[in-house]
N, CA, C and O of each residue as an XYZ file, in Angstrom:
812
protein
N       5.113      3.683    -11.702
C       6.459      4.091    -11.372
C       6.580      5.587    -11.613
O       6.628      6.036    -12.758
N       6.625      6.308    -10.600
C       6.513      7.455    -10.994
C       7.346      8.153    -11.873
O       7.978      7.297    -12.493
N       7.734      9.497    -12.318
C       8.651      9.764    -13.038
C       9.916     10.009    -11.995
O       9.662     10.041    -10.791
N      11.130     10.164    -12.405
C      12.170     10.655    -11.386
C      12.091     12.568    -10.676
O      11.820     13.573    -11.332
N      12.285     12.518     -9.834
C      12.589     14.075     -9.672
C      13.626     14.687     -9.396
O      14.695     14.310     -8.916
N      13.117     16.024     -9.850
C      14.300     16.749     -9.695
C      15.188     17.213     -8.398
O      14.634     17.686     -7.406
N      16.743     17.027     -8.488
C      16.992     17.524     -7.214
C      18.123     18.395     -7.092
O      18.284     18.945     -8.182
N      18.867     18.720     -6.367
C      19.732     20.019     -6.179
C      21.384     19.384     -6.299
O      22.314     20.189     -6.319
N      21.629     18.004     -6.368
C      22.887     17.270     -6.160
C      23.550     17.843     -7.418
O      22.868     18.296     -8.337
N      24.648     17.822     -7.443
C      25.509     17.888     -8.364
C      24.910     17.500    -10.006
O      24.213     16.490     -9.910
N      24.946     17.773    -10.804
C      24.715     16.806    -12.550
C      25.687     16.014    -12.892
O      26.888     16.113    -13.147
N      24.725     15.034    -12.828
C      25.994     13.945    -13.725
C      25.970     14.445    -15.023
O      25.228     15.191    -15.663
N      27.216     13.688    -15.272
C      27.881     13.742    -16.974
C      26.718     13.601    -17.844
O      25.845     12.907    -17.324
N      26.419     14.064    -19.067
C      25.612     14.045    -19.723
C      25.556     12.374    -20.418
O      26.541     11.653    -20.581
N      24.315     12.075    -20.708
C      24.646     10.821    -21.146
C      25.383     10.245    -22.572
O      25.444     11.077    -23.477
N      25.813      9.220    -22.784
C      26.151      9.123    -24.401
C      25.395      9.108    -25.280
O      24.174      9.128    -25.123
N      26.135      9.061    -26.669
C      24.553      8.260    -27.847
C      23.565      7.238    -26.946
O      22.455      7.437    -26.453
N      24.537      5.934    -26.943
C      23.481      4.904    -26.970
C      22.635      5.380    -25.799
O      21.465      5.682    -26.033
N      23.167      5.486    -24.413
C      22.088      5.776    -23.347
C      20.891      6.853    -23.854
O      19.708      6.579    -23.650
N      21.249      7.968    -24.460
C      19.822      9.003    -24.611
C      19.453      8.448    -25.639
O      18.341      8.862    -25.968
N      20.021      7.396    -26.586
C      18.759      6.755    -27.230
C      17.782      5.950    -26.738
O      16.582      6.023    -27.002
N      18.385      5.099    -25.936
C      17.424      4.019    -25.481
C      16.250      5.097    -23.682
O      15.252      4.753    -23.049
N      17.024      6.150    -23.613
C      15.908      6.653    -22.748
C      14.762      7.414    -23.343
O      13.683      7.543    -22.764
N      15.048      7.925    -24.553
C      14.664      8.572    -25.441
C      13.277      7.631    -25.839
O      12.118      8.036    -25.752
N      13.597      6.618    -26.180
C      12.979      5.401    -26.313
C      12.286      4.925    -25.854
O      11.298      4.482    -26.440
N      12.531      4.781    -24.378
C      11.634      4.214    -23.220
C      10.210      4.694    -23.131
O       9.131      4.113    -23.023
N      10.751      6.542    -23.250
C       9.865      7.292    -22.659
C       8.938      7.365    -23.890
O       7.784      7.001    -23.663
N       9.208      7.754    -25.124
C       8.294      7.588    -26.442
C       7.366      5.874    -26.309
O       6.175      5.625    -26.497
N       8.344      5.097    -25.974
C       7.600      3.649    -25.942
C       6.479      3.864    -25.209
O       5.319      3.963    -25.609
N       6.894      3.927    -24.146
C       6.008      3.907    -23.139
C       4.792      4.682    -23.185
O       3.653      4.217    -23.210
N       5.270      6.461    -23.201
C       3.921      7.157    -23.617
C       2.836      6.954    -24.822
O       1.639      7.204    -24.965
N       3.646      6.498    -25.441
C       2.434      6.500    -27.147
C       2.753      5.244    -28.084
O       2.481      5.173    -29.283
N       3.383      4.265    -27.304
C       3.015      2.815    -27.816
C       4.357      2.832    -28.959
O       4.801      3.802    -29.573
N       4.849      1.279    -28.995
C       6.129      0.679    -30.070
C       5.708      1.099    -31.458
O       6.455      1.903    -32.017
N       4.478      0.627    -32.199
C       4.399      0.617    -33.149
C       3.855      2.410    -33.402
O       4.319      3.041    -34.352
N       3.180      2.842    -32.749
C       3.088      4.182    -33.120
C       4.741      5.143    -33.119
O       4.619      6.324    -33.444
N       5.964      4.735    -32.828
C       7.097      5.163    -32.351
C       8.020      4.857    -33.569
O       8.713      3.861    -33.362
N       8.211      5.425    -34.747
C       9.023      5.532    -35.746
C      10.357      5.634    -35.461
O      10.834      6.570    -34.820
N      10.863      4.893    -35.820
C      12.410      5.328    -35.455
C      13.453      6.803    -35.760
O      14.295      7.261    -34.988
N      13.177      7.181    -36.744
C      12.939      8.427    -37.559
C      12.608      9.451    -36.324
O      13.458     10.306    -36.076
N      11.276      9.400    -35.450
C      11.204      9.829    -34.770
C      12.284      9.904    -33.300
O      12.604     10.865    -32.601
N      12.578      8.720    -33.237
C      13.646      8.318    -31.506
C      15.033      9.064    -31.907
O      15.671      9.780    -31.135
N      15.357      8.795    -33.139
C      16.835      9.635    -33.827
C      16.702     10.942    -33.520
O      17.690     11.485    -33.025
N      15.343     11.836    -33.758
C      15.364     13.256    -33.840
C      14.948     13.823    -32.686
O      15.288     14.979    -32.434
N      13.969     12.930    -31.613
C      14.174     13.288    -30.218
C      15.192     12.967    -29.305
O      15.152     13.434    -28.167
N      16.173     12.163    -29.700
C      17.524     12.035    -29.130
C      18.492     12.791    -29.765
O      19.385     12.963    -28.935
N      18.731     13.243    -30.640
C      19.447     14.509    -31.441
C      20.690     13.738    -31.512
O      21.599     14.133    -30.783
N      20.980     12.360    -32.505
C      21.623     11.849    -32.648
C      21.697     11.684    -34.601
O      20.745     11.728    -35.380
N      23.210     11.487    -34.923
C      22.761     11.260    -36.086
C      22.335      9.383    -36.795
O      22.580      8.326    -36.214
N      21.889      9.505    -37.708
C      20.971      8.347    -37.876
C      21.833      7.189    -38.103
O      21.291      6.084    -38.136
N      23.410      7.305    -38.306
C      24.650      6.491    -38.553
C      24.727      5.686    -37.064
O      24.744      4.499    -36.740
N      24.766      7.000    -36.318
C      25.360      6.676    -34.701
C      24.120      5.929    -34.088
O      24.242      5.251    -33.068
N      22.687      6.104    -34.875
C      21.518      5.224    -34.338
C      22.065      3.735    -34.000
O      22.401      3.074    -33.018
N      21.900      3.554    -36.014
C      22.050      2.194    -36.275
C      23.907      1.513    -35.534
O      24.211      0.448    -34.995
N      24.390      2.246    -35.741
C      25.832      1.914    -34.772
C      25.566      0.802    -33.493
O      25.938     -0.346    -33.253
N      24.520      2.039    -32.673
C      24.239      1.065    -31.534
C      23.186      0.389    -31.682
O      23.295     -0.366    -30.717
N      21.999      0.030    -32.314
C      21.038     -0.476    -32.848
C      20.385     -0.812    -33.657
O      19.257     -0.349    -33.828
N      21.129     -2.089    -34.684
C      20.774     -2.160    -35.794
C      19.562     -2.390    -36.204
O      19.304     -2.506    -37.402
N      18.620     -2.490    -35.211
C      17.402     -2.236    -35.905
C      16.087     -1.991    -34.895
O      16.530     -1.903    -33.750
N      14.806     -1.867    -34.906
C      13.977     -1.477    -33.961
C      13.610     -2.666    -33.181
O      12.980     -2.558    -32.128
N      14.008     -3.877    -33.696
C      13.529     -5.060    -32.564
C      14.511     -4.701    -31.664
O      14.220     -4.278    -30.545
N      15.883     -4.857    -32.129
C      17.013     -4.739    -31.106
C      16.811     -3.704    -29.448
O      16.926     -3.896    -28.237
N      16.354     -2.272    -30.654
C      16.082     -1.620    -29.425
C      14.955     -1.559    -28.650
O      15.001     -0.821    -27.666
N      13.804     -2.264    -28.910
C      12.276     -2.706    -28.632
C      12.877     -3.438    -26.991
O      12.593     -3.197    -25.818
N      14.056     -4.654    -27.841
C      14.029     -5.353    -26.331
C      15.243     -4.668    -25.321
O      15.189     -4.855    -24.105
N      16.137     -4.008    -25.832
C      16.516     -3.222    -24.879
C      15.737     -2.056    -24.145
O      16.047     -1.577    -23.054
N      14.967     -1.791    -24.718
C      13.810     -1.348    -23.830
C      13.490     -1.793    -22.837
O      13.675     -1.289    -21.729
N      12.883     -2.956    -23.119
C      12.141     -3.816    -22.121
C      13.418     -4.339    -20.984
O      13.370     -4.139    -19.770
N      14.131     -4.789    -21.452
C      15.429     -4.782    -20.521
C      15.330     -3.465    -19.416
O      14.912     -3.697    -18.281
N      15.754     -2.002    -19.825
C      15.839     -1.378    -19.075
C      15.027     -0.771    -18.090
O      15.285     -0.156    -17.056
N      13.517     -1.238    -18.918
C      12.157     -0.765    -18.311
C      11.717     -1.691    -17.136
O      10.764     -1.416    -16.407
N      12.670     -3.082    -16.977
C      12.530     -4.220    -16.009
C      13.319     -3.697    -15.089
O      12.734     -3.306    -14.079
N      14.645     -3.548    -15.128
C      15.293     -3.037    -14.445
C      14.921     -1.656    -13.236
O      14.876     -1.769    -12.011
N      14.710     -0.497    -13.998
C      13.992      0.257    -13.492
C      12.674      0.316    -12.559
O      12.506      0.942    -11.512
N      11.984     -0.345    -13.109
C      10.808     -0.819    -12.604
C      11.011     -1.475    -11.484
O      10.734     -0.908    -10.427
N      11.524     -2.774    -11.476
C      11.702     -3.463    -10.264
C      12.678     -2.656     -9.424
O      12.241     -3.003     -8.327
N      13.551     -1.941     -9.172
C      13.794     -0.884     -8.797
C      13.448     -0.484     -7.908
O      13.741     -0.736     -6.739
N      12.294      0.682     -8.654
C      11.042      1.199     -7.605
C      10.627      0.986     -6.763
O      10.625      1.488     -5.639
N       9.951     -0.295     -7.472
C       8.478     -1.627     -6.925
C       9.373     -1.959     -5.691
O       8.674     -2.083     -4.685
N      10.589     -2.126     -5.477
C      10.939     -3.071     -4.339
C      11.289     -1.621     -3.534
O      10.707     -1.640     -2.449
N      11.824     -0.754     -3.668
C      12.197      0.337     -2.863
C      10.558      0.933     -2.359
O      10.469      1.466     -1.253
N       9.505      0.819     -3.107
C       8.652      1.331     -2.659
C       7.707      0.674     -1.703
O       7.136      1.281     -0.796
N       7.549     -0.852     -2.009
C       7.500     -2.004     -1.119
C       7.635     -1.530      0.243
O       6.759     -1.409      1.099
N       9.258     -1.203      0.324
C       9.890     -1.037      1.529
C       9.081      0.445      2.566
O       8.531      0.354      3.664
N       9.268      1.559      1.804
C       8.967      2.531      2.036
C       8.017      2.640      2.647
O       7.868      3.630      3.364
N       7.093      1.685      2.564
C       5.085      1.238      3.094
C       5.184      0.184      3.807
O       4.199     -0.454      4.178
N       6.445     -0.137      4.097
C       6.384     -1.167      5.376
C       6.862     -2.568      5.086
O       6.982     -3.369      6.014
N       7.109     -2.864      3.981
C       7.663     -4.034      3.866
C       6.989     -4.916      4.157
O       7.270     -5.335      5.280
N       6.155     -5.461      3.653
C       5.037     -6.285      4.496
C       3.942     -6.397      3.389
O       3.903     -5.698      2.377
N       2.954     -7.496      3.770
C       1.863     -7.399      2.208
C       1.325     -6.288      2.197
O       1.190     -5.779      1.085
N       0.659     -5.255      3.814
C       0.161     -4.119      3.284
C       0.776     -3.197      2.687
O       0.224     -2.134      2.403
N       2.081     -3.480      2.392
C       2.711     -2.280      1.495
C       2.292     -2.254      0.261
O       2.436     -1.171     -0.305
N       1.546     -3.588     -0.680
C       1.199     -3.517     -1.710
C       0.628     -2.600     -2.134
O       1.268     -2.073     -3.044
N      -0.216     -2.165     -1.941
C      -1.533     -1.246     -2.267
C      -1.156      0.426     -2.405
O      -1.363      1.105     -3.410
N      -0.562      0.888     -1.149
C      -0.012      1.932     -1.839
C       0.968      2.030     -2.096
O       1.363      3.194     -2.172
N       2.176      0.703     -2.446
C       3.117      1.583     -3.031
C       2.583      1.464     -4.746
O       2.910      2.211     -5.668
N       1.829      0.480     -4.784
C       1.125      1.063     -6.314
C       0.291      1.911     -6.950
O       0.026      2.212     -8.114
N      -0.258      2.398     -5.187
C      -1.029      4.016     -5.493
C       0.125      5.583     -6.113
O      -0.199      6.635     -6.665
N       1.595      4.998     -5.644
C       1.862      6.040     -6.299
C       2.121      6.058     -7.890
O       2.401      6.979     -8.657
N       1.930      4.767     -8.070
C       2.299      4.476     -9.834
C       0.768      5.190    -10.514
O       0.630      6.134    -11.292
N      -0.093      4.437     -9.957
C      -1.538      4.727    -10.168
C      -1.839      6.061    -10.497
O      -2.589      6.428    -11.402
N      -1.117      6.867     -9.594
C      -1.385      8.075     -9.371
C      -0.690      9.355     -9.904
O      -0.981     10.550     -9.852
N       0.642      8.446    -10.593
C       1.382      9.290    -11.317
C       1.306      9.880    -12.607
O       1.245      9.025    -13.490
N       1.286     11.216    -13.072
C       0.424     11.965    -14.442
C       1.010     11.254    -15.710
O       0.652     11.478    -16.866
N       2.020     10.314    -15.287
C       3.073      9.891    -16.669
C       2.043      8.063    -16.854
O       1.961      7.265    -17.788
N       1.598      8.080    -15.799
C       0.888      6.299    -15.912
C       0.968      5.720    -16.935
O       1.524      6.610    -17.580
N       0.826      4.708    -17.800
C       0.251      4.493    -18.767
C      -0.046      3.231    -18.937
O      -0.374      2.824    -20.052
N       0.042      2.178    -17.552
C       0.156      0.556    -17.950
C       1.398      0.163    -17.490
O       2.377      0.744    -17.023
N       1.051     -1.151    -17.786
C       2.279     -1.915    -17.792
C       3.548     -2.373    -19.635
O       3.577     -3.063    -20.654
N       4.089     -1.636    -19.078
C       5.052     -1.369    -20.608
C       5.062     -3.020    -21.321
O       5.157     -3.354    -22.502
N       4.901     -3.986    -19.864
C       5.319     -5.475    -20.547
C       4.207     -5.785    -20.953
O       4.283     -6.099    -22.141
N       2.803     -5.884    -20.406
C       1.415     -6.009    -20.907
C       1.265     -5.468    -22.244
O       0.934     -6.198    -23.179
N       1.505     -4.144    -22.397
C       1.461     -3.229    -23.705
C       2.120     -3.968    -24.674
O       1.482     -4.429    -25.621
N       3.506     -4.169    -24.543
C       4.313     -4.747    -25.577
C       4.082     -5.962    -25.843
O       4.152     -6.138    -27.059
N       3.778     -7.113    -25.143
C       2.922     -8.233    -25.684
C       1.669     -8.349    -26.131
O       1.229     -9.434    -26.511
N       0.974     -7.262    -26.132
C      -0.610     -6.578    -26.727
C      -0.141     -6.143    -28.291
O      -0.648     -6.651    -29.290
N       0.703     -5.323    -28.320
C       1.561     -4.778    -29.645
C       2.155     -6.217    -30.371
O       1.852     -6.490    -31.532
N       2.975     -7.037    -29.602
C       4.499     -7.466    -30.455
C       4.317     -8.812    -30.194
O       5.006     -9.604    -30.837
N       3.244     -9.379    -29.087
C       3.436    -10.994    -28.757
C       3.616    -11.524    -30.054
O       4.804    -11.406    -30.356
N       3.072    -11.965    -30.799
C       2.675    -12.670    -32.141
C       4.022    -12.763    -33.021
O       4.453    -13.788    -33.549
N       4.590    -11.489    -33.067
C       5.653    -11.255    -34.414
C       6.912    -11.005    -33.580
O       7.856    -11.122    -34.362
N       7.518    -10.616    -31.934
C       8.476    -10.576    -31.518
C       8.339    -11.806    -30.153
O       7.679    -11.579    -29.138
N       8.994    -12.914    -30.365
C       9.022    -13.770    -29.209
C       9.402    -13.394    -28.270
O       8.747    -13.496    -27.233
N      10.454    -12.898    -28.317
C      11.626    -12.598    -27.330
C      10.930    -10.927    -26.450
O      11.599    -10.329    -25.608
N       9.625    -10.497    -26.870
C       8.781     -9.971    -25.609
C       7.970     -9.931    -24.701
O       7.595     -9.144    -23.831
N       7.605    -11.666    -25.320
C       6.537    -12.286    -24.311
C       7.878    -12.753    -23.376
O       8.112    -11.960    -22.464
N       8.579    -13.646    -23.442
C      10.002    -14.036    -22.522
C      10.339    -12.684    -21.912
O       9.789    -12.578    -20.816
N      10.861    -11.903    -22.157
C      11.050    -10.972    -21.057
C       9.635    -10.645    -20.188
O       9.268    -10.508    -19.021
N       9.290    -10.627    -21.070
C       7.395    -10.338    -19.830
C       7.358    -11.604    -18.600
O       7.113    -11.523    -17.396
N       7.590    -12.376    -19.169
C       7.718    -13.628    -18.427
C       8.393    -13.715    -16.968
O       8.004    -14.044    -15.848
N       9.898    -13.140    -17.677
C      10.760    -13.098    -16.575
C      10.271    -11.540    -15.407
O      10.329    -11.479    -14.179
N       9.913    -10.698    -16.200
C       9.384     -9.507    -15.780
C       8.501    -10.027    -14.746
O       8.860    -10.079    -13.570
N       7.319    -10.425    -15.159
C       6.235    -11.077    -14.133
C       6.503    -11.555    -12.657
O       6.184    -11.176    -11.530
N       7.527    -12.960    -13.424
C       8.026    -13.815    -12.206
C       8.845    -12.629    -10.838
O       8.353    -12.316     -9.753
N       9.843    -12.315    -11.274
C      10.382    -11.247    -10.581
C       9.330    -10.285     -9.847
O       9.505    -10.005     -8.661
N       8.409     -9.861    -10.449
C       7.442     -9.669    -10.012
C       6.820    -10.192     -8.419
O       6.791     -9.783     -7.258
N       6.373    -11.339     -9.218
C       5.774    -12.573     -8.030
C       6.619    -12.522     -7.328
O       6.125    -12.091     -6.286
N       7.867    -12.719     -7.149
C       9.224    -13.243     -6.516
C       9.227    -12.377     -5.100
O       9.120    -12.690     -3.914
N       9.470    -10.673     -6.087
C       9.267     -9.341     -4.982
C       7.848     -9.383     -3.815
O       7.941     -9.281     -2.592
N       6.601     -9.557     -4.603
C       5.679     -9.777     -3.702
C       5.820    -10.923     -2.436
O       5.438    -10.683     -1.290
N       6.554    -12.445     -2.941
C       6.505    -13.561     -1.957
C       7.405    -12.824     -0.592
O       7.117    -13.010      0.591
N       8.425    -12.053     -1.043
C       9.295    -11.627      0.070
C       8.474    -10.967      1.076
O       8.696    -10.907      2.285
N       7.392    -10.427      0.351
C       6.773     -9.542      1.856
C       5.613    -10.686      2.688
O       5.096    -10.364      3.758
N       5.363    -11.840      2.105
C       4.643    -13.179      2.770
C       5.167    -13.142      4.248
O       6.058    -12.463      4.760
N       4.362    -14.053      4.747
C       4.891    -14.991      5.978
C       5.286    -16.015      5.774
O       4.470    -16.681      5.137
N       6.371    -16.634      6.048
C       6.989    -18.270      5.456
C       5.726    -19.054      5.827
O       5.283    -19.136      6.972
N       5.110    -19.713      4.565
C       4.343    -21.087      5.024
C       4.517    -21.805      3.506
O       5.498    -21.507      2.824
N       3.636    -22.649      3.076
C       3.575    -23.447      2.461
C       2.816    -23.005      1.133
O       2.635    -23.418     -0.012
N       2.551    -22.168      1.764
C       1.584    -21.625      0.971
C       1.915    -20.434      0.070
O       1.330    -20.261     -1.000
N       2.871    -19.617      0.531
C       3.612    -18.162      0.089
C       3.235    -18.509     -1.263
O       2.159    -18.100     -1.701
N       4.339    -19.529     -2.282
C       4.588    -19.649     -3.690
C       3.058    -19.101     -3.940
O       2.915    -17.894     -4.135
N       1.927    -19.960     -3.938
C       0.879    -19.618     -4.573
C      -0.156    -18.183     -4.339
O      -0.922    -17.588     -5.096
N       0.261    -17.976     -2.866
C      -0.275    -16.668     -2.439
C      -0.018    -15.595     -3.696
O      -0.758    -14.820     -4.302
N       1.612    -15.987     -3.797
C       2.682    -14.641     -4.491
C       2.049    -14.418     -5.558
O       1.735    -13.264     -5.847
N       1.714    -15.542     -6.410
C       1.554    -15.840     -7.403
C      -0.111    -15.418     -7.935
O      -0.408    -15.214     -9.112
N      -0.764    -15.371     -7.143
C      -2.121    -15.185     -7.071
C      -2.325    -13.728     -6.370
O      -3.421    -13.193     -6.203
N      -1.287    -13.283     -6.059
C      -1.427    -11.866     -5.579
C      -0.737    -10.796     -7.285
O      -1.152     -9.832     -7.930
N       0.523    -11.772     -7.357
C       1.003    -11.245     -8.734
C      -0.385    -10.943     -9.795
O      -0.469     -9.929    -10.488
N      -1.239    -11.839     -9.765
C      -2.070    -11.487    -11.168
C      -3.737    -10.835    -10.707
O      -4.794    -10.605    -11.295
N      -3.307    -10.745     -9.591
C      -4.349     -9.195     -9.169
C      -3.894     -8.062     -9.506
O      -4.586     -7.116     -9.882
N      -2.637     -8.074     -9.391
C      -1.808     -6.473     -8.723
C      -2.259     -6.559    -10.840
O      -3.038     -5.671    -11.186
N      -1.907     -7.277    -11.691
C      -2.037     -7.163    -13.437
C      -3.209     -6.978    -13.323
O      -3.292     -6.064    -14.143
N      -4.498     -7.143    -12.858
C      -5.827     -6.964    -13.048
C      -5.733     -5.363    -12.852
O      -6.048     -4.579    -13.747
N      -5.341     -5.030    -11.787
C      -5.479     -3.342    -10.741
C      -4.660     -2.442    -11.899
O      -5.087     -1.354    -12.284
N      -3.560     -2.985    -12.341
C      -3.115     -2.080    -13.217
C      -3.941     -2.019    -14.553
O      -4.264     -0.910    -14.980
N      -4.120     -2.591    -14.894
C      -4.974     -2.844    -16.435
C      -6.571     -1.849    -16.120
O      -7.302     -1.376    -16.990
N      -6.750     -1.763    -14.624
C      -8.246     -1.623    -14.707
C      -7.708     -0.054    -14.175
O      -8.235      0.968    -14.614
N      -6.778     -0.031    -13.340
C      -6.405      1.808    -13.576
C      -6.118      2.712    -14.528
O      -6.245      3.936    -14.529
N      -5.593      1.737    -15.582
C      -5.330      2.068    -16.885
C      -6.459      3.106    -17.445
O      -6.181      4.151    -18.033
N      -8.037      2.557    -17.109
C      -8.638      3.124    -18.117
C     -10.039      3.566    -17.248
O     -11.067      3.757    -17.897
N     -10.052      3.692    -16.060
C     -10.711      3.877    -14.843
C     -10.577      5.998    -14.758
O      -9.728      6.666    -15.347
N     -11.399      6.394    -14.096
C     -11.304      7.838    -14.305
C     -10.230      8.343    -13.019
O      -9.361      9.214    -13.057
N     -10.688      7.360    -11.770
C      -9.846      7.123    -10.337
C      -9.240      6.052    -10.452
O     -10.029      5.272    -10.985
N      -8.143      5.479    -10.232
C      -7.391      4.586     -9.835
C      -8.008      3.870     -8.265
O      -8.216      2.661     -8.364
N      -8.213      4.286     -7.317
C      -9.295      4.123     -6.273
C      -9.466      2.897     -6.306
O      -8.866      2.061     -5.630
N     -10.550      2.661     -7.335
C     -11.324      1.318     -7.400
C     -10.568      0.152     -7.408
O     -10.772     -0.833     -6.698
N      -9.456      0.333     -8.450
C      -8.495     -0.616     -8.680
C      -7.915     -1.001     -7.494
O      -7.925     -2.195     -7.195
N      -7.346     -0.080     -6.679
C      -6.205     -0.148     -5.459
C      -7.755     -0.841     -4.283
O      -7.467     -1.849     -3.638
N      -9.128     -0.313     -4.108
C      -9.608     -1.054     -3.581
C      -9.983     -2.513     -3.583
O     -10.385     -3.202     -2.645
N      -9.789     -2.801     -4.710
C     -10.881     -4.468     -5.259
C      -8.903     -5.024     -4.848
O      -8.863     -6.158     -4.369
N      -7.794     -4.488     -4.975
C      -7.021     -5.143     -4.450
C      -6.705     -5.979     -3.115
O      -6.413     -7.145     -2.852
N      -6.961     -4.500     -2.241
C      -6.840     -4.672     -1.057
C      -7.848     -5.596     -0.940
O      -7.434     -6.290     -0.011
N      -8.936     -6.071     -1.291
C      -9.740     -6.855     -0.668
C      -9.352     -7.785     -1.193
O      -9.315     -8.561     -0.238
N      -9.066     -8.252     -1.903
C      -7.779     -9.794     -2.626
C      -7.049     -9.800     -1.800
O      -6.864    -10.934     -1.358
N      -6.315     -8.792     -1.179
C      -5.018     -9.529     -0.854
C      -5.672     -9.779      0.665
O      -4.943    -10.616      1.198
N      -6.547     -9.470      1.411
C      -6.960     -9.735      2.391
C      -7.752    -11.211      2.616
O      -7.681    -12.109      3.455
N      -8.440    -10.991      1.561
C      -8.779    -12.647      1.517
C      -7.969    -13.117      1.393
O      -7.578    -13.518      2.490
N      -7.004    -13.525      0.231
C      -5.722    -14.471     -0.217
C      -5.166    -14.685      1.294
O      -5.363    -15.752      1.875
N      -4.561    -13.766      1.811
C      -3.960    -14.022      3.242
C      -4.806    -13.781      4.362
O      -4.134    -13.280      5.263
N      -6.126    -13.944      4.716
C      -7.130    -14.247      5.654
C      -6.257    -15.819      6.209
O      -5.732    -16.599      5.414
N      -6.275    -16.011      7.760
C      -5.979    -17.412      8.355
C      -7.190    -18.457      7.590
O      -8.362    -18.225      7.293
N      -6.723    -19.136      7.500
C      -7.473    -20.645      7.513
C      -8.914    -20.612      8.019
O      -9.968    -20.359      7.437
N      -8.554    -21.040      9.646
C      -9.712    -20.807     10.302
C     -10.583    -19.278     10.056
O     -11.802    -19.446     10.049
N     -10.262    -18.256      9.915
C     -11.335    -17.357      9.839
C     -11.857    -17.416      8.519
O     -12.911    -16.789      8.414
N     -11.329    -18.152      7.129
C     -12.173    -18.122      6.032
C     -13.325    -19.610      6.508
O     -14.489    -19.910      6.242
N     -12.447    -20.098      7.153
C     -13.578    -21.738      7.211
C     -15.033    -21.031      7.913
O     -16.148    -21.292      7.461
N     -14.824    -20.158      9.013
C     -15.437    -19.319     10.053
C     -16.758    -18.814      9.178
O     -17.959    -19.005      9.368
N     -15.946    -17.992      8.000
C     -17.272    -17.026      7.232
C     -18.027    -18.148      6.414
O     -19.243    -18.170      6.223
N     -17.229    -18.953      6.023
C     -17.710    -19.796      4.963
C     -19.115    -20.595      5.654
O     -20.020    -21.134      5.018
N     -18.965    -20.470      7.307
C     -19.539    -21.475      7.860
C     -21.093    -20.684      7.746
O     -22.243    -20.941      7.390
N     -20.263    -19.519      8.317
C     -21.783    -18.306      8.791
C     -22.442    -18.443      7.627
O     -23.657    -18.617      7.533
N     -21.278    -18.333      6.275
C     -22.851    -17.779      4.828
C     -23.524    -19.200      4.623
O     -24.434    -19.552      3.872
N     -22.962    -19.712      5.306
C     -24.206    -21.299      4.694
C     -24.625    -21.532      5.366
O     -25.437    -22.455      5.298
């Protein structure tokens, strides 16, 4: 998801406490991980005092999952606007995740990360990952062709697109990732008859 850019429109209103905390937040989460992210620290890069923290967030789980809340939000966002942007269609997959891939802020998937960090000791971040995911899948089935088949396509396309990110993660090019996709999603949605076809030739 790339970062936002800058543009020439008018400025909105500056934000409140709670909002530049929890963006404040996002962006520390996200770049350098929950548990490396002191709260101590989110107070003094939001230039809030530490009363008005706890006011809106009594504590770091609270704001852990409002995180993840807003980082779903956002995210799916994108993902579906960028979908569109590449055609709306399954080949839009591939690059509209080349621009995430490709963006200098990358770092993963915030919901992967945070259930890598927090599964074990915060429940309530594997469940949002959950719902995160599905929504996920959900966005991908829309760009299907109606058959019988979509649900599982979606679903089996959903946990490639988690392979491609995980493996761009730590890859020197993103490239590879966005390629070993495209060739998933081409098989996954290959007709019937032309997989029966190859299957026939290699044997």
């Amino acid at each position: 998801m790339p970062a936002a850019k800058r543009n020439t429109a008018p400025a909105a209103p500056a934000p409140g406490a709670r909002e530049r905390i929890l963006l404040t937040a996002h962006d520390l989460f996200y770049r350098d991980g929950i548990r490396a992210t002191g709260i101590d620290r989110v107070i003094a890069a939001s230039g809030v005092a530490k009363l008005t923290f706890y006011r809106h967030f009594p504590s770091k789980n609270e704001l852990v999952r409002e995180f993840l809340e807003y980082r779903h939000r956002r995210w799916m966002a994108w993902f579906v606007a960028a979908l569109q942007r590449h055609g709306g269609d399954s080949k839009a997959l591939v690059p509209a995740l080349g621009e995430w891939f490709g963006d200098d802020g990358y770092r993963g998937c915030a919901f992967i990360n945070s259930v890598g960090e927090l599964g074990e000791t915060l429940p309530e971040v594997v469940a949002i990952t959950r719902r995160h995911k599905q929504d996920m899948a959900d966005a991908i089935a829309a760009l299907l062709p109606a058959s019988r088949q979509r649900k599982r396509q979606a679903m089996d396309l959903a946990l490639a697109v988690d392979g491609a990110i995980v493996r761009a993660r730590f890859d020197q090019n993103p490239q590879a990732a966005l390629a070993s996709l495209e060739r998933i999603r081409k098989s996954l949605l290959a007709p019937l008859g032309a997989s029966s076809a190859r299957r026939t030739r290699i044997s």
